[in-house]
NUSELO-677443 format. One line per field, with one value per residue (C-alpha): residue in one letter; x, y, z. Coordinates in nm, 2 decimals, padded with zeros to 4 digits. Last residue first. Layout:
N
code <- (a;...);
x <- (X;...);
y <- (Y;...);
z <- (Z;...);
***
This chain:
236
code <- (x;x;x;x;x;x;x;x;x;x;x;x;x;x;x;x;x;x;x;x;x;x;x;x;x;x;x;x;x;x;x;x;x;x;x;x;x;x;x;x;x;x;x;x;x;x;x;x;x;x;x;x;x;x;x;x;x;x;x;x;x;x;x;x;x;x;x;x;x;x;x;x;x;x;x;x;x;x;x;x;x;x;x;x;x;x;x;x;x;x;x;x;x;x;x;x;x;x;x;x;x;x;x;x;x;x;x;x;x;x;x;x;x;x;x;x;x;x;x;x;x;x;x;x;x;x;x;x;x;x;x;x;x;x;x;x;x;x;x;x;x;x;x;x;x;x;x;x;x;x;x;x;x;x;x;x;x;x;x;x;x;x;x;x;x;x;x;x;x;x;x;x;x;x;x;x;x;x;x;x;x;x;x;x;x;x;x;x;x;x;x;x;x;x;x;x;x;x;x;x;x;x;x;x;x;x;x;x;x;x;x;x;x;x;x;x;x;x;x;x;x;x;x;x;x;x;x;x;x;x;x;x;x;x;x;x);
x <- (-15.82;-16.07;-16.07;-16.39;-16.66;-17.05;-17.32;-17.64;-17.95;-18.19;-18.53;-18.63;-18.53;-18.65;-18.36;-18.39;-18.05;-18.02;-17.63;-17.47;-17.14;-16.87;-16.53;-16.16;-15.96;-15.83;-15.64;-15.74;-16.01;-15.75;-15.52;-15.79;-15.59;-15.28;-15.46;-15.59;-15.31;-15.16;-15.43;-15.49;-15.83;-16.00;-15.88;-15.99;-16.40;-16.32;-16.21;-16.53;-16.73;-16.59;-16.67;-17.05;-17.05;-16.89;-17.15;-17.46;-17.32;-17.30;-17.67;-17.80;-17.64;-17.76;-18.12;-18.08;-17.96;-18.27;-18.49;-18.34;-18.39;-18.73;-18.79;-18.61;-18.90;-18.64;-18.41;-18.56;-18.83;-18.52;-18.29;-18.57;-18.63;-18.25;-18.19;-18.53;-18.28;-18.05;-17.68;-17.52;-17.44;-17.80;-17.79;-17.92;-17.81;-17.54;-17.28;-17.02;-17.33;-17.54;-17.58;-17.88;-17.90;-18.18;-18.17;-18.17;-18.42;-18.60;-18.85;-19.00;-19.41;-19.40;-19.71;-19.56;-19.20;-19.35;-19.52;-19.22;-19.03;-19.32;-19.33;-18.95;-18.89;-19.13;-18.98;-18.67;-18.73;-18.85;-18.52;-18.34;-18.56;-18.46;-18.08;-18.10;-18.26;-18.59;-18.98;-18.79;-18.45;-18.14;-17.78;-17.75;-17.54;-17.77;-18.11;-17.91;-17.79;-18.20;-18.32;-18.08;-18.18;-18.55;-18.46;-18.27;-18.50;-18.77;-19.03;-19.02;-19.08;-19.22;-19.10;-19.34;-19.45;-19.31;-19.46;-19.21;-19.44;-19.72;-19.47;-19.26;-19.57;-19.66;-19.37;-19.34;-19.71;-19.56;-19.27;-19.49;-19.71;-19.40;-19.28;-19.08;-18.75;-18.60;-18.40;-18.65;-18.61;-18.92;-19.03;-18.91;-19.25;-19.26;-19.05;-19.28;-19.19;-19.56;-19.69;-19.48;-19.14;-19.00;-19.23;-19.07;-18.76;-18.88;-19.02;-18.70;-18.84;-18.63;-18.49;-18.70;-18.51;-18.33;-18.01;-18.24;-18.48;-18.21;-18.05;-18.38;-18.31;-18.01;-17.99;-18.30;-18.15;-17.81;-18.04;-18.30;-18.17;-18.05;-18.37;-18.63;-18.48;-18.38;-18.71;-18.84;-18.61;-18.98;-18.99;-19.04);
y <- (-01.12;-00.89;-00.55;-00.49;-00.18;-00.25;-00.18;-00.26;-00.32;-00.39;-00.56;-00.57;-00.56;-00.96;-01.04;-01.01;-00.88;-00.83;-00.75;-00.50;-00.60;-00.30;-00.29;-00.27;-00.52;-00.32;-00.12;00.22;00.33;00.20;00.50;00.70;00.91;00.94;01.02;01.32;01.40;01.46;01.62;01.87;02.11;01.96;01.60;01.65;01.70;01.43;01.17;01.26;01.21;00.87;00.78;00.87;00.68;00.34;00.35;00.41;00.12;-00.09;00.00;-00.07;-00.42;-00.51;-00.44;-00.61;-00.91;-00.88;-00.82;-01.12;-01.35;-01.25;-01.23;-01.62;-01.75;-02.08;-01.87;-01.68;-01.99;-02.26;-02.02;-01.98;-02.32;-02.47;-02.19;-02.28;-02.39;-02.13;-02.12;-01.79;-01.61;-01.75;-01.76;-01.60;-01.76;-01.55;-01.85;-01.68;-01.65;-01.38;-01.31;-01.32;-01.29;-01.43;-01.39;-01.62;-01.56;-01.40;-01.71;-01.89;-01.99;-02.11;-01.86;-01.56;-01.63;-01.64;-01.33;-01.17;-01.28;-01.11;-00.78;-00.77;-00.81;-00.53;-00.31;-00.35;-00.20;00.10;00.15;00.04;00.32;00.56;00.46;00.49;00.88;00.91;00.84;00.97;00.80;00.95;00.88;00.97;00.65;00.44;00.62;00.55;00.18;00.12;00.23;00.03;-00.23;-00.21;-00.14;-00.43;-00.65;-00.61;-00.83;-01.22;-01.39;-01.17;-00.83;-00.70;-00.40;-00.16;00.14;00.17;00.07;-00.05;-00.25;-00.39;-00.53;-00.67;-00.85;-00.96;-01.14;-01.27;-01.41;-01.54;-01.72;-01.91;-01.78;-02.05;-02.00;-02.20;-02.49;-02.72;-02.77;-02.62;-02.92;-03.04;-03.07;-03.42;-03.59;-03.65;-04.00;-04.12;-03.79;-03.93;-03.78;-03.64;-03.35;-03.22;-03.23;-03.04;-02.74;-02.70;-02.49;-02.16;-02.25;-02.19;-01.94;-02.19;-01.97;-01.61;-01.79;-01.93;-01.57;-01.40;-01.66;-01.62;-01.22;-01.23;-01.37;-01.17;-00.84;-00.93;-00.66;-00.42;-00.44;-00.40;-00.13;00.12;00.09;00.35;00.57;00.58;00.34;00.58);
z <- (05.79;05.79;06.02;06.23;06.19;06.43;06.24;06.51;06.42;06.79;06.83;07.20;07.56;07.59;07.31;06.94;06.79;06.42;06.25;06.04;05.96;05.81;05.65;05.66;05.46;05.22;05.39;05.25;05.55;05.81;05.72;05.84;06.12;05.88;05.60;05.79;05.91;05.61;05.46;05.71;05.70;05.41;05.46;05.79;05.62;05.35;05.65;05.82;05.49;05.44;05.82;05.74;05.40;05.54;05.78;05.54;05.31;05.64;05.68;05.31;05.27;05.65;05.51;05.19;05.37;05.56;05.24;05.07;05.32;05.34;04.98;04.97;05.22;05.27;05.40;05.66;05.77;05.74;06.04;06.25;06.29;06.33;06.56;06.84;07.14;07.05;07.05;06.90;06.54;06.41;06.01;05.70;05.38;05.14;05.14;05.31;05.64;05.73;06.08;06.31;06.68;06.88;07.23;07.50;07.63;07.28;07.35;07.03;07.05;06.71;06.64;06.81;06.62;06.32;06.36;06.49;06.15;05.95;06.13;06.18;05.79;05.73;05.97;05.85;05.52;05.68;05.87;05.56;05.39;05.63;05.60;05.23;05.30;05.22;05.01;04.66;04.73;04.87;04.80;04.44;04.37;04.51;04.37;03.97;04.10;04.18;03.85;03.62;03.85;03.78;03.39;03.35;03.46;03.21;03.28;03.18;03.52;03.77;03.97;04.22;04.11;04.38;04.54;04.83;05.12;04.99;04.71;04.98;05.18;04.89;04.77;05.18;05.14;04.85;05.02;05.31;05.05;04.89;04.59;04.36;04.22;03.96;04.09;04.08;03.69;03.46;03.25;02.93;02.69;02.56;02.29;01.97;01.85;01.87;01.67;01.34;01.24;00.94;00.94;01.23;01.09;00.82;01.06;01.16;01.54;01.62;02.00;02.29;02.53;02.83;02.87;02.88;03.13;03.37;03.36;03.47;03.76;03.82;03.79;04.07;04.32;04.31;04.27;04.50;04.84;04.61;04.38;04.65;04.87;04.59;04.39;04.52;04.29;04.06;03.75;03.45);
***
């Protein structure tokens, strides 16, 4: 059975993933006529269609993160044609329980982050970018990893995140993971009033049933360091 270590992989690849195992359900070869066949010579045979563009392809930083993730977590890096239902069948299940095998979500974000910092940095080191100003990430309607402030070096580091797509989808899996852990802490406080004085606690956490309050987890590179910070805002 695949282990609960699977948490960090498939949350941060699910949207990724589901298009592309999609593209290969859509596209199945259909069942040949032989008779049709027969009915035409070699000459009018109509030539293999090839894989579009669109589909994925792994760049050598993206497997470098697969196997950084699978040290880590013990992950098989998923490929074309295995089972996907059961890897996100297996991540949900760890979700909903709240703890993985190797830690807490936020633990594994933490180790998660790691990863991404250790190949970003190295980018960084070999393209000679300054953290002066800083470098702070945000991820855009549109899913794609982004710089929230002017940088001389944004168009650069934006195209290495997103066109690396396990990068990308390790950082958003990151920021997933931490506003999940935010939301879960301030649930548990309103439980704990709720406990001792319903009414006020609803009062006091009215916010929490708006609607429109949530969580942003964001990456800050500056001289000082590397810094996550989940930061709660209403939406408008």
């Amino acid at each position: 059975m695949t282990s609960g270590k699977n948490l960090m992989y498939a949350i941060g690849n699910i949207s990724d993933r589901a298009s592309l195992y999609g593209y290969q359900r859509a596209n199945k070869a259909p069942e040949i006529d032989f008779s049709a066949v027969l009915d035409k010579s070699t000459a009018q045979a109509e030539p293999e269609p090839s894989i579009p563009a669109s589909v994925r392809q792994l760049t050598a930083v993206d497997r470098a993160v697969q196997k950084d993730l699978e040290n880590e977590f013990g992950i098989k890096p998923w490929q074309p044609g295995d089972d996907l239902k059961d890897s996100l069948q297996t991540g949900l299940l760890a979700w909903g329980a709240g703890r993985t095998n190797s830690g807490s979500i936020d633990e594994n974000a933490d180790k998660a982050l790691a990863i991404f910092q250790k190949h970003l940095q190295r980018f960084m080191l070999s393209e000679n970018i300054k953290t002066d100003p800083a470098v702070e990430l945000d991820i855009g309607g549109d899913g794609k990893v982004g710089l929230r402030n002017d940088h001389p070096d944004r168009e650069k580091i934006e195209n290495f995140i997103n066109q690396n797509s396990e990068l990308r989808n390790l950082y958003v899996g990151v920021v997933n993971a931490k506003n999940l852990v935010a939301i879960g802490k301030e649930s548990a406080k309103f439980q704990q009033r709720y406990a001792v004085d319903p009414q006020a606690a609803v009062s006091e956490f009215a916010h929490l049933f708006s609607g429109r309050y949530q969580y942003n987890s964001s990456l800050k590179i500056s001289k000082d360091g590397w810094q996550m910070t989940t930061q709660s805002f209403f939406r408008f």
